[in-house]
N, C-alpha and C positions, 0 to 999 in steps of 0.2 A: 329742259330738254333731257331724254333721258339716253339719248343718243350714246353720249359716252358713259359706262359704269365702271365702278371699280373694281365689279365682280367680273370672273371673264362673263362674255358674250355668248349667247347661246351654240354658235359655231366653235367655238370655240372649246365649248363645257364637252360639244359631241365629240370635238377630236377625241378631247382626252377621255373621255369614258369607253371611246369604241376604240381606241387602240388596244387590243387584248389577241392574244396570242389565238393561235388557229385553235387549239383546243377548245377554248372557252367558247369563240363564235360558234362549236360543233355545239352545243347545247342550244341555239336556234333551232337546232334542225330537231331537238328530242322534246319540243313540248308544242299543245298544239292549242289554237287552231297555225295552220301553218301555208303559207303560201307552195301551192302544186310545182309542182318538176317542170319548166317552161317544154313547151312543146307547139311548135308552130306551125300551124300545117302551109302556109304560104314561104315558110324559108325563114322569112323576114328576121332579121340579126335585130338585139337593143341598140345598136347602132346607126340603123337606120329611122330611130324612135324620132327626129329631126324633120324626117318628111311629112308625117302622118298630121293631119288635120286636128283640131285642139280638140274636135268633138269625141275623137277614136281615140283620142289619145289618154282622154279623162275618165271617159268608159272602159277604159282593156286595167285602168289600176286595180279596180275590185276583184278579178279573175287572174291579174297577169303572174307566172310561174315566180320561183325564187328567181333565177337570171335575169327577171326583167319589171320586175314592179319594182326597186329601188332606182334606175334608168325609165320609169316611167313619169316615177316624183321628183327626180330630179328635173327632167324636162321640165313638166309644169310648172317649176320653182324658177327652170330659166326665162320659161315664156309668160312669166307673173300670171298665171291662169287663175283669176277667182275664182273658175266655174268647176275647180280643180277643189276647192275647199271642202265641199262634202264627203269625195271621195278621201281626201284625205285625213278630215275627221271619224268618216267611216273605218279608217283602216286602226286606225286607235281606238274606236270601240272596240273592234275585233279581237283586241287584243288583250281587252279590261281581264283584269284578274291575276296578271301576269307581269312579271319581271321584278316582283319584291324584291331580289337580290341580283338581278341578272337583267342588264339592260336591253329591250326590246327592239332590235335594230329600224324595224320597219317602224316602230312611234316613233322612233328618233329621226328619220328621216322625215319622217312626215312632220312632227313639229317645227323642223327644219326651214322644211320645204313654206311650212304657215306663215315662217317670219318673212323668208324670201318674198312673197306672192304680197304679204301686206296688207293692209285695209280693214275696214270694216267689220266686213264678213269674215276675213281670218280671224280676227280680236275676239272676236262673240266667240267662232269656235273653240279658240284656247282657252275663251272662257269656261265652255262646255266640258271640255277635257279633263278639268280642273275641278270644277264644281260637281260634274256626275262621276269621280272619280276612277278614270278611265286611264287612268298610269299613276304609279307609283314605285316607290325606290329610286332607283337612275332616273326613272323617265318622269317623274315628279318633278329631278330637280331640272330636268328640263323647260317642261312645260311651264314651271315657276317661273323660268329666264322667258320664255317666250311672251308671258305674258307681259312682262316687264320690256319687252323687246316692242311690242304691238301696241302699247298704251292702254292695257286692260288694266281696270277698276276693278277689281274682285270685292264678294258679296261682304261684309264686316264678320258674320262668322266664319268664313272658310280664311279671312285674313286672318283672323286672332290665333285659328289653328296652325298657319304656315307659319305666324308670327313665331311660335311655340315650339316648331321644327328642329330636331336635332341637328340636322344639316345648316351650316353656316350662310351657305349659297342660297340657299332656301328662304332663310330667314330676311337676310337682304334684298334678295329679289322680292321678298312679299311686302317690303318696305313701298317698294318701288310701285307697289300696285293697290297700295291701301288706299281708302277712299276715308273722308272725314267722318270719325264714329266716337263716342266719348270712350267706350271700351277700345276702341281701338290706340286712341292718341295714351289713356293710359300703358298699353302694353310699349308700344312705339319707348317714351317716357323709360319706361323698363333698358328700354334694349341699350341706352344710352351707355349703360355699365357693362353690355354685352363684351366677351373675353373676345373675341374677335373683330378686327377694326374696319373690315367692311361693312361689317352690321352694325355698329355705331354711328361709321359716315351715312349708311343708308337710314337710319333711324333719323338722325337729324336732318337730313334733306327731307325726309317725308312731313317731320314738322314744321322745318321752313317752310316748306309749300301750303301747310295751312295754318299758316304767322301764328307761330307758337315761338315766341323769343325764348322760351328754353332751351334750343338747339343755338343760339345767336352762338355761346361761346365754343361750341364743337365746329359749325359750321368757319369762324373765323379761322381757327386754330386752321382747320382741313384747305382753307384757303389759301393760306400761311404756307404750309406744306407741300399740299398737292393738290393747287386747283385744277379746275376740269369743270367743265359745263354746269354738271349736274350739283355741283356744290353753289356754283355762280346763279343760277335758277334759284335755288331754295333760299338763297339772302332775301331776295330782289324784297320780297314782302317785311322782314323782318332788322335789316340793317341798320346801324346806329352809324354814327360819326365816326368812331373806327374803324369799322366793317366798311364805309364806302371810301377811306382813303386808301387803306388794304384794297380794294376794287381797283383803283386806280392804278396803285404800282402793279397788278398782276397785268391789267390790260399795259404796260409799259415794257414789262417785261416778256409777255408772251403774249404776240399780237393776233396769233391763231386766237385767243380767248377775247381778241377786243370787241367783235361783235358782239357776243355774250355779255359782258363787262358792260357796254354801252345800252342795253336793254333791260339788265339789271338795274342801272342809275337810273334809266328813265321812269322804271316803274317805284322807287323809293319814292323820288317826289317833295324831293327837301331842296332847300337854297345850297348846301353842301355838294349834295349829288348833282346838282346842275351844273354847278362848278368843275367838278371832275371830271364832269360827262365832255365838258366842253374843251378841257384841257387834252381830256383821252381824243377827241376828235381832230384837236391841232394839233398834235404829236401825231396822227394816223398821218395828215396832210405832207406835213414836213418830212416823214417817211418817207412817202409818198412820191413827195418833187426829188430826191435826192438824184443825183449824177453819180453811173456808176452801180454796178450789182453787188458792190462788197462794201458800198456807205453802209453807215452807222448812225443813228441817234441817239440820245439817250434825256429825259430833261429833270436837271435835277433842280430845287428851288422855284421853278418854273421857266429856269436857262436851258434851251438846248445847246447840247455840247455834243459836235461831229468827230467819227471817227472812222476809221477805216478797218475792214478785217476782211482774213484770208482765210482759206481754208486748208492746211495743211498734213494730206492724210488723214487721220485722226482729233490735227490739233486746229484750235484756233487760234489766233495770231489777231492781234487787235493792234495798232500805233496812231498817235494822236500826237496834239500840241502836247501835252503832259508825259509821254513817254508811252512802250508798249508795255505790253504783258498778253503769256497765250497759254492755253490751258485746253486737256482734252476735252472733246463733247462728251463722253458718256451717255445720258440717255436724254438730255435736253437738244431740242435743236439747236444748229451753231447759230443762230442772228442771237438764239436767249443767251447762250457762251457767251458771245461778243459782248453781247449792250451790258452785260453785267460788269464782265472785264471794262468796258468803259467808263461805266459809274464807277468801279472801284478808282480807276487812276486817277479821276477825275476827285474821288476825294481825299484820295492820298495827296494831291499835288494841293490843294484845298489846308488838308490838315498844315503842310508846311510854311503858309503862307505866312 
């Protein structure tokens, strides 16, 4: 799944390129082609862009002034309009040629707007955007996310050229969009040494995904560290006896990923992962029955050991038969705080036996 990445998100990519001081936005206005000076002759405010029927509302994008074609894609982004995708791809042709160094606010919206709406027919277009080179600079690295946002497969040569991209985010996101090619799993292979560790984690997830056990020891390690979906996805094919006990403890410790975790073992397919799978699904249950919002589980050996935890401000607060211990969340969520804090008491009290 590629839901979650380690690269930001393509909403995310747009804040930070399009927060730029008022000057800089004034350079939209000095190259062209350029969207018209809005002018209404019925009154009608972008505010009332809400009312207007999907049909009017998809047709006024290609024509509508500066005050009101970025309030026209945003609409259609909120009302998932596919029939909104041509204009939208339309408005990124219009603009091919343009924004080598200076991001194109109206492609950006509209790429934007491609990931919101979804589907199909979005995918093809990003494809199109990408492939008839129809943005570049900022708005490449864009439409690179977007693709990887949509589940586009791009063509093996436009891969191996993003592969090649000076830009990090680039490179990673064409990770995410590569399709099985021998030129390409060699580049991929390459990237593994890449100075950047997004584009290594994405390099080996794209090999996991087409069971290339050369990523096995990057993909562990990134498990180890900081799983997330997309690392949990690119095992499923390729995992060994340590990789699927590693599976184990992360779906124990972080039961947001035990879905994930559980789908991964299913598809290894060893007497191992069935084992695990089955353990991770009676630790979900046992969770599951507990009494009380602040219970705890944790099962270590294959003993489950109950605890209790609080939430205090900032801290966690964990107390059990063994004793407590609390510690701040930072950026895990508190039940991972706790169950950790748990196992730990649990083996300290352990060690002194």
């Amino acid at each position: 799944m590629v839901g979650e990445l380690h690269t930001f998100s393509l909403l995310q990519k747009i804040g930070i390129i399009t927060a730029m001081s008022k000057s800089q936005l004034h350079l939209f206005e000095q190259r062209a082609p350029s969207a018209k000076p809005s002018s209404r002759a019925d009154g009608r405010a972008p505010a009332d862009l809400s009312s207007l029927p999907d049909q009017e509302l998809v047709a006024g994008i290609a024509t509508a002034g500066i005050a009101e074609i970025f309030a026209r894609m945003t609409e259609c982004g909120r009302r998932k309009l596919t029939a909104a995708v041509p204009a939208l791809e339309g408005i990124c042709k219009r603009f091919s040629g343009f924004g080598l160094s200076a991001l194109i606010r109206e492609q950006a919206v509209a790429l934007e707007v491609l990931v919101e709406i979804g589907g199909p027919e979005a995918a093809t277009a990003v494809e199109r955007i990408i492939t008839r080179d129809m943005v570049q600079g900022p708005g490449l690295v864009l439409a690179v996310a977007a693709a990887a946002r949509t589940g586009v497969t791009l063509p093996a040569a436009v891969t191996m050229r993003l592969l090649r991209h000076d830009e990090p985010d680039v490179r990673a996101d064409a990770c995410r969009s590569a399709r099985l090619d021998p030129d390409v799993v060699a580049i991929l292979l390459d990237l593994q040494d890449d100075l950047h560790p997004s584009v290594r984690i994405a390099a080996a997830c794209a090999l996991g995904r087409f069971g290339k056990v050369d990523a096995l020891e990057a993909l562990s390690e990134a498990l180890a560290s900081a799983p997330n979906h997309e690392v949990i996805d690119a095992l499923a094919d390729i995992a060994d006896d340590d990789a699927v006990v590693l599976l184990g403890r992360v779906a124990q410790d972080r039961p947001d990923l035990a879905e994930a975790v559980l789908s991964a073992l299913d598809e290894c397919g060893s007497a191992l992962s069935a084992k695990v799978s089955d353990r991770v699904r009676r630790l979900s249950r046992a969770t599951t029955a507990m009494i009380g919002p602040h219970d705890i589980v944790v099962e270590i050996d294959e003993i489950p050991y109950i605890g209790r935890c609080e939430l205090k401000g900032e801290t966690v607060v964990v107390t059990s038969e063994f004793g407590s211990k609390a510690l701040e969340v930072g950026e895990l969520p508190p039940d991972v705080v706790a169950k950790r804090l748990l196992a730990a008491l649990v083996r300290e009290a352990e060690g002194h036996v």
